[in-house]
N, CA, C and O atoms as a Maestro MAE file, in Angstrom:
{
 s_m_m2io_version
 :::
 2.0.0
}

f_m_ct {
 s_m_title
 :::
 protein
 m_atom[300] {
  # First column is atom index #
  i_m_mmod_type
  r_m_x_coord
  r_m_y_coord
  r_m_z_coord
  i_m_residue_number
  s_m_chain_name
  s_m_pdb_residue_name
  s_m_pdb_atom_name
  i_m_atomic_number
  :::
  1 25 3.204 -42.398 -13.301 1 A "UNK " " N  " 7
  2 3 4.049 -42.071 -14.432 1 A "UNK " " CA " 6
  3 2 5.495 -41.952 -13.946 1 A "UNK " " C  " 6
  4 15 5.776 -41.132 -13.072 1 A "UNK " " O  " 8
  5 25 6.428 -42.760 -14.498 2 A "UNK " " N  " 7
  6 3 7.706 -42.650 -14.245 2 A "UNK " " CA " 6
  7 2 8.459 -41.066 -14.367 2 A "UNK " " C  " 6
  8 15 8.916 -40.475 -13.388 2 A "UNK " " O  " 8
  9 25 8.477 -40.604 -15.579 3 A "UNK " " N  " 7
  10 3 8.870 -39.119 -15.429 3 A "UNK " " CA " 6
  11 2 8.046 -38.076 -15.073 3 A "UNK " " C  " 6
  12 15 6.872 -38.119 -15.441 3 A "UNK " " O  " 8
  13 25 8.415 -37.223 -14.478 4 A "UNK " " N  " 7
  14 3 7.579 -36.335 -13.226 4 A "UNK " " CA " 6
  15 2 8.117 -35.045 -13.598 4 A "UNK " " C  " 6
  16 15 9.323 -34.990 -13.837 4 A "UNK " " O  " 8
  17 25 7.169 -33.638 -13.713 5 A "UNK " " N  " 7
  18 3 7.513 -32.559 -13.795 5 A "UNK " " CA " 6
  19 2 7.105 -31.405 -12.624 5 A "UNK " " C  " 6
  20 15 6.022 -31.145 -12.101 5 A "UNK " " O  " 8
  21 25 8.238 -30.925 -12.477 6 A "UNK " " N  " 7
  22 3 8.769 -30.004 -11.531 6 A "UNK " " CA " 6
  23 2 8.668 -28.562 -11.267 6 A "UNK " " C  " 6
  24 15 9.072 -27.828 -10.365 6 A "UNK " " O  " 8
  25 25 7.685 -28.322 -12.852 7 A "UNK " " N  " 7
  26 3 7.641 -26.439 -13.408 7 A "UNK " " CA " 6
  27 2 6.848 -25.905 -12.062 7 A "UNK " " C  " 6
  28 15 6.879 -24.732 -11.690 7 A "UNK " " O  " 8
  29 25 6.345 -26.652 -11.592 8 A "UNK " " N  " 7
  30 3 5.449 -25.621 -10.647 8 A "UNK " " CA " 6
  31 2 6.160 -25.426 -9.171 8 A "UNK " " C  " 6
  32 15 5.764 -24.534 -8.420 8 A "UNK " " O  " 8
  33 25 7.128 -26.227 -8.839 9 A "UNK " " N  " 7
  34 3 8.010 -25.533 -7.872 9 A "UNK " " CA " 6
  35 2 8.825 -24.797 -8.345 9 A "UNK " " C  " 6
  36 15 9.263 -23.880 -7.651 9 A "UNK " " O  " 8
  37 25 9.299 -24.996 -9.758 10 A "UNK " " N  " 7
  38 3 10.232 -23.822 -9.974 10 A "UNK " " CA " 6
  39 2 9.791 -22.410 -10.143 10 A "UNK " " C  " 6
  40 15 10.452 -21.494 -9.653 10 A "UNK " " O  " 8
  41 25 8.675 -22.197 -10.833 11 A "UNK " " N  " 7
  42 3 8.322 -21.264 -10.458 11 A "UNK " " CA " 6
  43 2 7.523 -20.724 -9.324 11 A "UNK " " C  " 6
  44 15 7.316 -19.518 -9.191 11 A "UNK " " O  " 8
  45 25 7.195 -21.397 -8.721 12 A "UNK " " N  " 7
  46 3 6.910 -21.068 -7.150 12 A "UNK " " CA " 6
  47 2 8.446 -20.581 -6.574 12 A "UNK " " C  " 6
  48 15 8.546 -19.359 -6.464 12 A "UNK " " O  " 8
  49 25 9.336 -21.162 -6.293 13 A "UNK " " N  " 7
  50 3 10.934 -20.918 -6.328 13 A "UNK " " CA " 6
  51 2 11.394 -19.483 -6.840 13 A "UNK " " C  " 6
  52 15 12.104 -18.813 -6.091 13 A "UNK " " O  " 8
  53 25 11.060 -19.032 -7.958 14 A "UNK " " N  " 7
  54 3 11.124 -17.762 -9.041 14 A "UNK " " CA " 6
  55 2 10.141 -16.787 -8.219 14 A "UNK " " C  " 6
  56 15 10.340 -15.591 -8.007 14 A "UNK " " O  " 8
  57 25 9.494 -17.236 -7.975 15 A "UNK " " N  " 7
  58 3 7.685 -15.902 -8.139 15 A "UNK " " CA " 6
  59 2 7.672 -15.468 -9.597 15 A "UNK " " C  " 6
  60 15 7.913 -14.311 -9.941 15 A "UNK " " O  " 8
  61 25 7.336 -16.597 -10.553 16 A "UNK " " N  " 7
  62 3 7.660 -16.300 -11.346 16 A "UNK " " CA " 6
  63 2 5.769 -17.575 -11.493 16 A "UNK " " C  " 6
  64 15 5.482 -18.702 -11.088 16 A "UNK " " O  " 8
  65 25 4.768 -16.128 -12.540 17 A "UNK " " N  " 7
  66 3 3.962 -16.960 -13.102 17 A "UNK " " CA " 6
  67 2 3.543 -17.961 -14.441 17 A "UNK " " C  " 6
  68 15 4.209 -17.656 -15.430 17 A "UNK " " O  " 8
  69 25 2.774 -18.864 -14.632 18 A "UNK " " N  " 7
  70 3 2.874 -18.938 -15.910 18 A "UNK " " CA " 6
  71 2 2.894 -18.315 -17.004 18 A "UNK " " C  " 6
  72 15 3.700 -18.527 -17.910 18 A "UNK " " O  " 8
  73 25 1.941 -17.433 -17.012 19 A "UNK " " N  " 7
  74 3 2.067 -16.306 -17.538 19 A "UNK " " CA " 6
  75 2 3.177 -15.564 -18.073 19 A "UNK " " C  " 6
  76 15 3.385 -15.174 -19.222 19 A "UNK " " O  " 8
  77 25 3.775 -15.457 -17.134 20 A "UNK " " N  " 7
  78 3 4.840 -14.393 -17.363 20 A "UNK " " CA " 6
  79 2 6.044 -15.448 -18.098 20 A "UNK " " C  " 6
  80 15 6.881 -14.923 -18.832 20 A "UNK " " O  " 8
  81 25 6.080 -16.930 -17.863 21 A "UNK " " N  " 7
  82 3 7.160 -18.015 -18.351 21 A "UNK " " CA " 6
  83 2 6.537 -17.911 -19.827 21 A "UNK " " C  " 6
  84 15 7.092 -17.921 -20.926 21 A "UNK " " O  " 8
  85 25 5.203 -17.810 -19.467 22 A "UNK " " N  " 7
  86 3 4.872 -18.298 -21.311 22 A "UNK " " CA " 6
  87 2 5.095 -16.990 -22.444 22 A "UNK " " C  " 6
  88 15 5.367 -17.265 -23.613 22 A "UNK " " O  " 8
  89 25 4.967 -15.669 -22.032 23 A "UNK " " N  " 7
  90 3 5.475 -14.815 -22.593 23 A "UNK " " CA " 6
  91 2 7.132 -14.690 -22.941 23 A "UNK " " C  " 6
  92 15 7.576 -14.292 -24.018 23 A "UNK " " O  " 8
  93 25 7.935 -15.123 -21.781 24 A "UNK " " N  " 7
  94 3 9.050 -15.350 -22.034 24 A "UNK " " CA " 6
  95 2 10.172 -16.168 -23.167 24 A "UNK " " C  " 6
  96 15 11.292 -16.042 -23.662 24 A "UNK " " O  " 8
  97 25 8.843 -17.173 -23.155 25 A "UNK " " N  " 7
  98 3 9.605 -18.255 -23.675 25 A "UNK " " CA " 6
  99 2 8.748 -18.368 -24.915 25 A "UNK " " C  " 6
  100 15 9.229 -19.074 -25.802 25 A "UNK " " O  " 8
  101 25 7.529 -17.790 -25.161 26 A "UNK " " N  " 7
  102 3 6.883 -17.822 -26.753 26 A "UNK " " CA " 6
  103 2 6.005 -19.403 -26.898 26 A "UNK " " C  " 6
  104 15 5.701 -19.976 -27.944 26 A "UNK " " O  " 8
  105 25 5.765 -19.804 -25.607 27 A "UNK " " N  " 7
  106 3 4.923 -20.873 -25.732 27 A "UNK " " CA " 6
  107 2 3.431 -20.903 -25.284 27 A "UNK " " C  " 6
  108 15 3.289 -20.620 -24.094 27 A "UNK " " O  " 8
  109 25 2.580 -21.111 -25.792 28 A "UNK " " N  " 7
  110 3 1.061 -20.700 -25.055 28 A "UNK " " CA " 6
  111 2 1.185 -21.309 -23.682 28 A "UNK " " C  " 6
  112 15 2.156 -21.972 -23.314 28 A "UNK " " O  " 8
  113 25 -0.090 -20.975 -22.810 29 A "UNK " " N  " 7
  114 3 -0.018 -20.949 -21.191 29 A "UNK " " CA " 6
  115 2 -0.350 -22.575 -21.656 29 A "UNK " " C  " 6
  116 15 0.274 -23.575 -21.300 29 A "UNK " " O  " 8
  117 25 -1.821 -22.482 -22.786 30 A "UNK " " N  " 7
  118 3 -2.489 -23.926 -22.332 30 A "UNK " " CA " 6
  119 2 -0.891 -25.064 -22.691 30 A "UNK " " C  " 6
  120 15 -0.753 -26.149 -22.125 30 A "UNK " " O  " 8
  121 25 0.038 -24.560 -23.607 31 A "UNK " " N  " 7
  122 3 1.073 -26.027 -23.924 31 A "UNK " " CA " 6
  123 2 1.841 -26.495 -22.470 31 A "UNK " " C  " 6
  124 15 2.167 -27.609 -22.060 31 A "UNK " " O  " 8
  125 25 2.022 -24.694 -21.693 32 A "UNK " " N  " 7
  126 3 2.990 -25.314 -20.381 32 A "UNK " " CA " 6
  127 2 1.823 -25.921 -19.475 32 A "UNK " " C  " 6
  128 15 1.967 -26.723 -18.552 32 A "UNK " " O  " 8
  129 25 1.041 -25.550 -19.783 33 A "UNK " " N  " 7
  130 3 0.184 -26.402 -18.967 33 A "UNK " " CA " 6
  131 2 -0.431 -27.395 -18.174 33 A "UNK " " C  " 6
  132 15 -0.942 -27.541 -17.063 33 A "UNK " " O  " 8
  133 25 0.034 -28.500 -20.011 34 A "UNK " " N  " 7
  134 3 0.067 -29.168 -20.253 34 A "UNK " " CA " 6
  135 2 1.063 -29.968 -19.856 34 A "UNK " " C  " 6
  136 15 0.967 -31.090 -19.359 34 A "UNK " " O  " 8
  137 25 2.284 -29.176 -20.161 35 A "UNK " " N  " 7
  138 3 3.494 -30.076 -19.217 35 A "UNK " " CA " 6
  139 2 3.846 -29.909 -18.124 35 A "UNK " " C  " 6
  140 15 4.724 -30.618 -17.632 35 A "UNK " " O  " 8
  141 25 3.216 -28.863 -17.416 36 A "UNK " " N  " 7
  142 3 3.474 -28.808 -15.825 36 A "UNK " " CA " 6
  143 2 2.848 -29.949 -15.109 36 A "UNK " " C  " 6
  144 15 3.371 -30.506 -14.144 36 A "UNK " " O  " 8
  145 25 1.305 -30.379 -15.810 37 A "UNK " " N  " 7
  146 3 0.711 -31.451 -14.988 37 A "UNK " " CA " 6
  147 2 1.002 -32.547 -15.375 37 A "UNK " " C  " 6
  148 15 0.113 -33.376 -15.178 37 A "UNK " " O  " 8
  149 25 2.149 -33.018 -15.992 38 A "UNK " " N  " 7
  150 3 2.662 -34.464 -16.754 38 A "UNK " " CA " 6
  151 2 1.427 -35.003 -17.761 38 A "UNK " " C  " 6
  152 15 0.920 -36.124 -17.813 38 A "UNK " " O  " 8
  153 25 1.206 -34.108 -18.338 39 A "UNK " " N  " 7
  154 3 -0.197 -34.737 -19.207 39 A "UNK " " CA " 6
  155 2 0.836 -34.660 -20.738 39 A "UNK " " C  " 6
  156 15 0.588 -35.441 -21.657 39 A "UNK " " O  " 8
  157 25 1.737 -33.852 -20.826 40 A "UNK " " N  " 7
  158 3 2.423 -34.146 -22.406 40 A "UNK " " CA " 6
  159 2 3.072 -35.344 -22.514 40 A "UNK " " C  " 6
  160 15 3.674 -35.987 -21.654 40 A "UNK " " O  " 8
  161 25 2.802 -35.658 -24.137 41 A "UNK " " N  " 7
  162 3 3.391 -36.877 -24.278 41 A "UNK " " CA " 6
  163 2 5.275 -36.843 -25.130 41 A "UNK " " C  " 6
  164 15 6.078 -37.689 -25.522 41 A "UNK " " O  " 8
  165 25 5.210 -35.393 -25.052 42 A "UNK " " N  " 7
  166 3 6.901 -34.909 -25.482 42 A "UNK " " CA " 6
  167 2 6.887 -33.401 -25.069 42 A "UNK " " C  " 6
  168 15 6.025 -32.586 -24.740 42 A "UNK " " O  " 8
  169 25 8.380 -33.409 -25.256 43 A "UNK " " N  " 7
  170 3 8.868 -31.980 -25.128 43 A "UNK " " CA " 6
  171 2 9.557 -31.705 -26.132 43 A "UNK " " C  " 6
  172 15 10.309 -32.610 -26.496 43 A "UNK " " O  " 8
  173 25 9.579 -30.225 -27.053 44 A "UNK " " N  " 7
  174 3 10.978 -30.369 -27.915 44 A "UNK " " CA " 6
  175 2 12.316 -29.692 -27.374 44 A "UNK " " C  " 6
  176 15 12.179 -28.804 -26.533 44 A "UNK " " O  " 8
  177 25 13.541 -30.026 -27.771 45 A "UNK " " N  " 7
  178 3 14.682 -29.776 -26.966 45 A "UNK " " CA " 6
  179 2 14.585 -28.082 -27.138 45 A "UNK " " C  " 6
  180 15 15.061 -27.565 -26.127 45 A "UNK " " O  " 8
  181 25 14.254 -27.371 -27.822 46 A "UNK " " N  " 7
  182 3 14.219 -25.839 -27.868 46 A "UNK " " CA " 6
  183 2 12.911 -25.511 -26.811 46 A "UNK " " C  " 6
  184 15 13.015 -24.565 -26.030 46 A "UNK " " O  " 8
  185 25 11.915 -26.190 -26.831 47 A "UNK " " N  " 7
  186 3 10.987 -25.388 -25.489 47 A "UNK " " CA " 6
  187 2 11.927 -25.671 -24.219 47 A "UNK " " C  " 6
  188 15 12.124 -24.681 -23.514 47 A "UNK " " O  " 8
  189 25 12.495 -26.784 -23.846 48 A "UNK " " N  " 7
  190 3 12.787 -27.208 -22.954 48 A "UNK " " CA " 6
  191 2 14.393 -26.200 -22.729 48 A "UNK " " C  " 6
  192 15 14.833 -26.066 -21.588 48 A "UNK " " O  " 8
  193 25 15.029 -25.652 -23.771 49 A "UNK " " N  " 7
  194 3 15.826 -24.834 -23.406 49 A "UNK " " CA " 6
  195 2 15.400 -23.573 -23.434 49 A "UNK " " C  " 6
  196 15 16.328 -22.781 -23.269 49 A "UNK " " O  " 8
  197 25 14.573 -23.181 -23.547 50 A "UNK " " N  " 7
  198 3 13.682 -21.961 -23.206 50 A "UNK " " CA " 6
  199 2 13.343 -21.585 -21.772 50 A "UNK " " C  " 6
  200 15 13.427 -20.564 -21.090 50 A "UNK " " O  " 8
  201 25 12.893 -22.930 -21.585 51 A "UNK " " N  " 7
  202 3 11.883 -22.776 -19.936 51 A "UNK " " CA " 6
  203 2 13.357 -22.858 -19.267 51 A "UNK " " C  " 6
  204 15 13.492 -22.077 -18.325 51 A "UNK " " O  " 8
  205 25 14.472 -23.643 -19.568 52 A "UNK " " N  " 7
  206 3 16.027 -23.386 -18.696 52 A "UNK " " CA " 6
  207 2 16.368 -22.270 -18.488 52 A "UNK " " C  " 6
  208 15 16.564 -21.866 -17.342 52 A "UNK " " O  " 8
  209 25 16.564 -21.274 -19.907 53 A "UNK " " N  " 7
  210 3 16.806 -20.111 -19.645 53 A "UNK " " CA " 6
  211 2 16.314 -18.989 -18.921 53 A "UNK " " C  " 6
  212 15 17.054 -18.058 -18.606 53 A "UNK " " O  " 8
  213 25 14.866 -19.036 -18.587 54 A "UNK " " N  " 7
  214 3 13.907 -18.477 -18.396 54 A "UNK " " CA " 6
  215 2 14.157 -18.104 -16.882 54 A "UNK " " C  " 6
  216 15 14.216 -17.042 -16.262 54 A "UNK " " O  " 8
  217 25 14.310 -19.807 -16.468 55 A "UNK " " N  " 7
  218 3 13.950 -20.185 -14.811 55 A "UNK " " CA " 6
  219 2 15.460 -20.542 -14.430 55 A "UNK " " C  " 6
  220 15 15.716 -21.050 -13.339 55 A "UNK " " O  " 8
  221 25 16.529 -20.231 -15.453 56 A "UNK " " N  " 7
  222 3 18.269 -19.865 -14.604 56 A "UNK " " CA " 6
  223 2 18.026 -21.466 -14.063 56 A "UNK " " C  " 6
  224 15 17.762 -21.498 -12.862 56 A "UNK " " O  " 8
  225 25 18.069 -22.858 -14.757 57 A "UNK " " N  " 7
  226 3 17.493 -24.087 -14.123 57 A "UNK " " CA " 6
  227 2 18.589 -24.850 -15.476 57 A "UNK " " C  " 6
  228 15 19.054 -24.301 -16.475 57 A "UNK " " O  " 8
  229 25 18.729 -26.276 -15.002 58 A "UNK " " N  " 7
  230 3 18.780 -27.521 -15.341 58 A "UNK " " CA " 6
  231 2 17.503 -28.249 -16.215 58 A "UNK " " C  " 6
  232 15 16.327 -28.099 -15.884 58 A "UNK " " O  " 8
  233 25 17.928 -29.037 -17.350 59 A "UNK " " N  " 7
  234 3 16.589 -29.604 -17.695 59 A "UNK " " CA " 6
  235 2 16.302 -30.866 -16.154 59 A "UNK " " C  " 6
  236 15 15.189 -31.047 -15.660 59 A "UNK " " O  " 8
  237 25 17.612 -31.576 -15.663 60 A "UNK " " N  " 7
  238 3 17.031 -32.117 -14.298 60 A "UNK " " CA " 6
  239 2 15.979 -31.384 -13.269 60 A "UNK " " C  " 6
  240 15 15.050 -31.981 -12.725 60 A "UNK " " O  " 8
  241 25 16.206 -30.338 -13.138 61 A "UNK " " N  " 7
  242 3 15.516 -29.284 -12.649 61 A "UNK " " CA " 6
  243 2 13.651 -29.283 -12.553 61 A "UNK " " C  " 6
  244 15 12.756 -29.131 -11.722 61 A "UNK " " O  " 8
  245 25 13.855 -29.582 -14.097 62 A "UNK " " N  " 7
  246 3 12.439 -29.677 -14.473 62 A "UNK " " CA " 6
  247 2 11.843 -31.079 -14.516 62 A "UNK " " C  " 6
  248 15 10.665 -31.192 -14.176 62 A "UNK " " O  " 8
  249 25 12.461 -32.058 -14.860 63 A "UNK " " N  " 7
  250 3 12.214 -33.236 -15.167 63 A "UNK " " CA " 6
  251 2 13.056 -34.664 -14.215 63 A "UNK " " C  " 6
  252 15 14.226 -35.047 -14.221 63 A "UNK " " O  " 8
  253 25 12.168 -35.019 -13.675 64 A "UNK " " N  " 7
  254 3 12.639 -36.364 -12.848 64 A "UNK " " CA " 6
  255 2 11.993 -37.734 -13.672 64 A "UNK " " C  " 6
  256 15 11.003 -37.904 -14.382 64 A "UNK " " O  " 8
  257 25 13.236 -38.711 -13.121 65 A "UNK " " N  " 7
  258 3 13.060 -40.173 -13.959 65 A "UNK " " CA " 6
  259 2 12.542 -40.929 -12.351 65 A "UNK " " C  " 6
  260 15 13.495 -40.886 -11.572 65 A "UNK " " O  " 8
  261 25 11.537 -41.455 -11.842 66 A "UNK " " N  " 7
  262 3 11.530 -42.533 -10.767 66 A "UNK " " CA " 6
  263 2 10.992 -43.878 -11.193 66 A "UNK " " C  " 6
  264 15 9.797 -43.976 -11.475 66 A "UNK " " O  " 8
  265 25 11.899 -45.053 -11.266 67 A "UNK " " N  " 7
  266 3 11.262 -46.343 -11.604 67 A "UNK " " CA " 6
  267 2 10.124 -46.633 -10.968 67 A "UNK " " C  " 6
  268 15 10.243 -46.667 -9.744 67 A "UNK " " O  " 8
  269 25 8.667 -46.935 -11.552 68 A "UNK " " N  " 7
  270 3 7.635 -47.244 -11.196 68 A "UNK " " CA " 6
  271 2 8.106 -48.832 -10.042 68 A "UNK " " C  " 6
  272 15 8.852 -49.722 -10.451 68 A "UNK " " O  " 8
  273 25 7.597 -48.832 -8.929 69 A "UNK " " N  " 7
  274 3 7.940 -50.016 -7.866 69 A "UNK " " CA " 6
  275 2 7.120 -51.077 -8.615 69 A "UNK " " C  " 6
  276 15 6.150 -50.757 -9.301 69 A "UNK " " O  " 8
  277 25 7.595 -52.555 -8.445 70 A "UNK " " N  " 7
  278 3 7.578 -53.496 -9.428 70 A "UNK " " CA " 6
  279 2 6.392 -54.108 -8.456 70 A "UNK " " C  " 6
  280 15 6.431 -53.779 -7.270 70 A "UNK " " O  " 8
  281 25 5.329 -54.995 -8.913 71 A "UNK " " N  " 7
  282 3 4.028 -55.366 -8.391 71 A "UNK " " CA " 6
  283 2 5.054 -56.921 -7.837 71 A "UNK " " C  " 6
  284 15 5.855 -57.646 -8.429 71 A "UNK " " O  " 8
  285 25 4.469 -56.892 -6.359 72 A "UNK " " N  " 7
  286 3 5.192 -58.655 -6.570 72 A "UNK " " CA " 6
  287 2 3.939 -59.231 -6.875 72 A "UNK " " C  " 6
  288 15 2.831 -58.727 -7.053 72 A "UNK " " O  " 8
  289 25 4.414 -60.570 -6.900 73 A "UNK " " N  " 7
  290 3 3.938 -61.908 -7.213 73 A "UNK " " CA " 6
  291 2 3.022 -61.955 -6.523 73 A "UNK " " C  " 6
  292 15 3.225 -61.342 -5.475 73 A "UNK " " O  " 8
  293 25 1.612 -62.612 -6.628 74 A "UNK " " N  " 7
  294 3 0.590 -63.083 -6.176 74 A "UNK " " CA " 6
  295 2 -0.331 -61.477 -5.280 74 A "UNK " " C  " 6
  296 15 -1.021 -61.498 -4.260 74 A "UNK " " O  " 8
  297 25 -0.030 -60.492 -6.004 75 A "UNK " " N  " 7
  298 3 -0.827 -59.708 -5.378 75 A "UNK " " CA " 6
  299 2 -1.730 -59.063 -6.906 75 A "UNK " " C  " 6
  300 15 -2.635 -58.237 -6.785 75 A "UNK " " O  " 8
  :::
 }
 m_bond[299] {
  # First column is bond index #
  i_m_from
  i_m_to
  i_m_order
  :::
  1 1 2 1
  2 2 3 1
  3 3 4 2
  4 3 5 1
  5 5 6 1
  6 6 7 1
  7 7 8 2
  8 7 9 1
  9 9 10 1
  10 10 11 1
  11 11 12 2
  12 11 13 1
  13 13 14 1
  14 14 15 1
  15 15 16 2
  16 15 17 1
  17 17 18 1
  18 18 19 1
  19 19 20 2
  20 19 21 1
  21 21 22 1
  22 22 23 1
  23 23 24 2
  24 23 25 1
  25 25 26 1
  26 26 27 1
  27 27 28 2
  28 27 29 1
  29 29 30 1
  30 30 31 1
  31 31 32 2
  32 31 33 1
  33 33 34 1
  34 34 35 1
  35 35 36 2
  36 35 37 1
  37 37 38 1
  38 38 39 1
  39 39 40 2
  40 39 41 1
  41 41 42 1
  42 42 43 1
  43 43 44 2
  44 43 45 1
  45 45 46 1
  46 46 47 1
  47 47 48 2
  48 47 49 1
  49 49 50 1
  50 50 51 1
  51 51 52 2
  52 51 53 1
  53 53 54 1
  54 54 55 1
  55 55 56 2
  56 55 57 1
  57 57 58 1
  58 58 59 1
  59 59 60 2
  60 59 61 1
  61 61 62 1
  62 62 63 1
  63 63 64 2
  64 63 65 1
  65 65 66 1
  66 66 67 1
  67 67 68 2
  68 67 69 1
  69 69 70 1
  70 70 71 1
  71 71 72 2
  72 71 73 1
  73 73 74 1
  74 74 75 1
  75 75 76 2
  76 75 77 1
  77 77 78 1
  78 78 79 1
  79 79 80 2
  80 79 81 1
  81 81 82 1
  82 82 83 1
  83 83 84 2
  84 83 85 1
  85 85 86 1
  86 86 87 1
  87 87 88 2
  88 87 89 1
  89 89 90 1
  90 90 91 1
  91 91 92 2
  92 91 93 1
  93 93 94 1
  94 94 95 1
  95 95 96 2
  96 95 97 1
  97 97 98 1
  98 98 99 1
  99 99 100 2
  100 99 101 1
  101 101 102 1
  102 102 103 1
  103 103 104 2
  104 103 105 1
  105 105 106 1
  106 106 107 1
  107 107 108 2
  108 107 109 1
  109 109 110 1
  110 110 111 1
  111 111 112 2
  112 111 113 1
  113 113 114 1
  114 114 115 1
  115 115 116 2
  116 115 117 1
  117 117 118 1
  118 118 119 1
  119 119 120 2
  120 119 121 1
  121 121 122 1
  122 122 123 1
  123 123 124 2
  124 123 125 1
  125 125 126 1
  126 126 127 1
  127 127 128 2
  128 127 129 1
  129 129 130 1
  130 130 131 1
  131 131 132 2
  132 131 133 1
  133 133 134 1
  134 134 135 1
  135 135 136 2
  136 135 137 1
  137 137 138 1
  138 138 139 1
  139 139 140 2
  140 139 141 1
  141 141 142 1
  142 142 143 1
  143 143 144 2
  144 143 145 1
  145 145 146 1
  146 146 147 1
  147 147 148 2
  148 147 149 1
  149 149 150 1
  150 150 151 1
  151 151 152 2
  152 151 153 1
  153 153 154 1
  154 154 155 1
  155 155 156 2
  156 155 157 1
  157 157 158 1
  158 158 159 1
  159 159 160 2
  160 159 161 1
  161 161 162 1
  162 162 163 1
  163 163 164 2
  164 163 165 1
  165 165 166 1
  166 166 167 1
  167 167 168 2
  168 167 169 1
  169 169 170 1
  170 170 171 1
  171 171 172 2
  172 171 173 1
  173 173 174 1
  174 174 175 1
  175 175 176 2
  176 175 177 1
  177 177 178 1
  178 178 179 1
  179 179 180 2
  180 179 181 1
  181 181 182 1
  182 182 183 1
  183 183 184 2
  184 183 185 1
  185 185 186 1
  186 186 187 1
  187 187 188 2
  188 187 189 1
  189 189 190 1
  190 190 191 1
  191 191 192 2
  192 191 193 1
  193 193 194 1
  194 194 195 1
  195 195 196 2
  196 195 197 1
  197 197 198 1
  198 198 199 1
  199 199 200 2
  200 199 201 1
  201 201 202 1
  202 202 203 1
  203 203 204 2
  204 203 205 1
  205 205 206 1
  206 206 207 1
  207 207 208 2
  208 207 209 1
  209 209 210 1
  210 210 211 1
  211 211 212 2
  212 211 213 1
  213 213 214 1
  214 214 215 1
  215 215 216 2
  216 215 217 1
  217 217 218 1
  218 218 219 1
  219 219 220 2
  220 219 221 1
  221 221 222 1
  222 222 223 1
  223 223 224 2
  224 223 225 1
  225 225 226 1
  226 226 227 1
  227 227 228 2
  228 227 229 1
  229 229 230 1
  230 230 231 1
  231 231 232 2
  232 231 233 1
  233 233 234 1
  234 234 235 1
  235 235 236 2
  236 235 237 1
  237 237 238 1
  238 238 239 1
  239 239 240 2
  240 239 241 1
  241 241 242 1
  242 242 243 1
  243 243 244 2
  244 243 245 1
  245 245 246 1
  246 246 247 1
  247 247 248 2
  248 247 249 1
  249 249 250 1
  250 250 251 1
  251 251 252 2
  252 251 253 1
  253 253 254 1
  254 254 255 1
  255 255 256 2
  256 255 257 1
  257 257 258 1
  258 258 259 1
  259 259 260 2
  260 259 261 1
  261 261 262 1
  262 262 263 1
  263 263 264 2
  264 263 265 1
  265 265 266 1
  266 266 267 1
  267 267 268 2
  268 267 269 1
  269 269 270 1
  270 270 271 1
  271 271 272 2
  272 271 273 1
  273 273 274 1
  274 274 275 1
  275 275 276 2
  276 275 277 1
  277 277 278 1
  278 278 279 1
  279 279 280 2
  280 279 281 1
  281 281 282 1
  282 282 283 1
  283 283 284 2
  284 283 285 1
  285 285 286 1
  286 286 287 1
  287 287 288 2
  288 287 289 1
  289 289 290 1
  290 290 291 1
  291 291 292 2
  292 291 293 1
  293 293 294 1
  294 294 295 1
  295 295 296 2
  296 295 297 1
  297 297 298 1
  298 298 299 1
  299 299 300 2
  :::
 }
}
């Protein structure tokens, strides 16, 4: 998957648990869950400024873009 999420070093970074992010921020454990292991298929811009505020972070912070490496020819 090209975009890659980062929540679990940041809060490793924090000592900061899910738990305690999802109380913070008013989102159930199972939704961050969900986006800690790149399994969501969106974010909305208010969770995502939630979990910023939360974790004193960048949405870069949380979220990386890496171009998938291109298959060559004849393999």
């Amino acid at each position: 998957m090209p975009v890659t999420v980062h929540l679990d070093d940041l809060l490793r970074e924090r000592r900061m648990s899910l738990t305690e992010l999802s109380e913070e921020v008013g989102v159930t454990i199972a939704n961050l869950s969900i986006l800690k292991t790149g399994k969501a298929k969106a974010v909305r811009f208010s969770t995502l400024e939630a979990i910023c505020r939360a974790l004193d972070c960048q949405p870069g912070d949380i979220l990386a873009f890496a171009a998938e490496e291109e298959v060559e020819d004849g393999q």
